[in-house]
N, C-alpha and C positions, 0 to 999 in steps of 0.2 A: 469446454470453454473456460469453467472457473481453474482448471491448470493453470492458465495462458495466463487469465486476466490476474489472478489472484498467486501470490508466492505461496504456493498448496505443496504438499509430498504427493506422489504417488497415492501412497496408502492410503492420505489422508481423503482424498476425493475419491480412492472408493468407497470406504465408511459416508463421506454427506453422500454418493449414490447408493450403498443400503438404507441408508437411513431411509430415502424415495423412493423403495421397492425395488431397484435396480441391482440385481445381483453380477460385478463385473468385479474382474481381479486387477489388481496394482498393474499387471506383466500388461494385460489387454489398455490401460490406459497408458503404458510409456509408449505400446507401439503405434497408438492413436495420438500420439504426443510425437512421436517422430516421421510419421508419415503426414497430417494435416495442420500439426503446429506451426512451422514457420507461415504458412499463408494464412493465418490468423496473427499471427504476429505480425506482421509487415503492416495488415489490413489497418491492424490495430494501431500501432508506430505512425501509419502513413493519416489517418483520421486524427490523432490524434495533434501533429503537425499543423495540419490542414487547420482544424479549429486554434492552433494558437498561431495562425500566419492570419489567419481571416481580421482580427483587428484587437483591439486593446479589452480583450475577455480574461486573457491571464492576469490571473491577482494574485495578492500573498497575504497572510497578515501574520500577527504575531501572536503567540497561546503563551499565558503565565498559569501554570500549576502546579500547588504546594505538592512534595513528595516526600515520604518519611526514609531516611536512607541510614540504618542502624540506631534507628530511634532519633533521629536529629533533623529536623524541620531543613530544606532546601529549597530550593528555585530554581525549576525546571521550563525553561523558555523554551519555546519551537517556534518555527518560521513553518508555514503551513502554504501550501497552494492551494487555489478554488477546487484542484478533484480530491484532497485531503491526504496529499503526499506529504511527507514531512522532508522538507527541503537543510533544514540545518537543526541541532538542538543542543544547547548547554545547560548544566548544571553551576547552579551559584551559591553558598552559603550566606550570604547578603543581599540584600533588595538593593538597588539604584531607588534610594526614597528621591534623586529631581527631575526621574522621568516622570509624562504626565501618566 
């Protein structure tokens, strides 16, 4: 499931399943990724529809965080959704000091 939900490698979800005693290989998770993936994805796609048709629950806001980019102070905005996808983001080397 964290394949589906989460942008993981292979590899990398078998390492978090060693990590929880589970000893499985990369090969055994793409084939569990090709045979029951898409009807977890659909599941997931179609739920997750569902809850932004249901009514006005979809929000956004906006993230301002300082970022050092070769030693030089910047302004890194993001446009965020309620489940913490990041929907747009840019880089400024000046603030807009007459927003509020």
């Amino acid at each position: 499931m964290m394949y589906v939900r989460f942008p993981l490698s292979l590899r990398y979800v078998e390492d978090l399943l060693h990590e929880r005693g589970i000893e499985i290989s990369h090969e055994s998770v793409r084939f569990w990724w090709n045979r029951f993936g898409p009807m977890f994805a659909s599941e997931i796609r179609a739920r997750r529809v569902e809850r932004l048709r249901s009514g006005p629950q979809w929000r956004w806001h906006l993230d301002e965080v300082f970022v050092k980019i070769n030693g030089e102070r910047h302004y890194l905005w993001r446009a965020v959704d309620h489940e913490g996808e990041v929907l747009e983001s840019f880089v400024t080397k000046t603030r807009d000091k007459k927003a509020p």
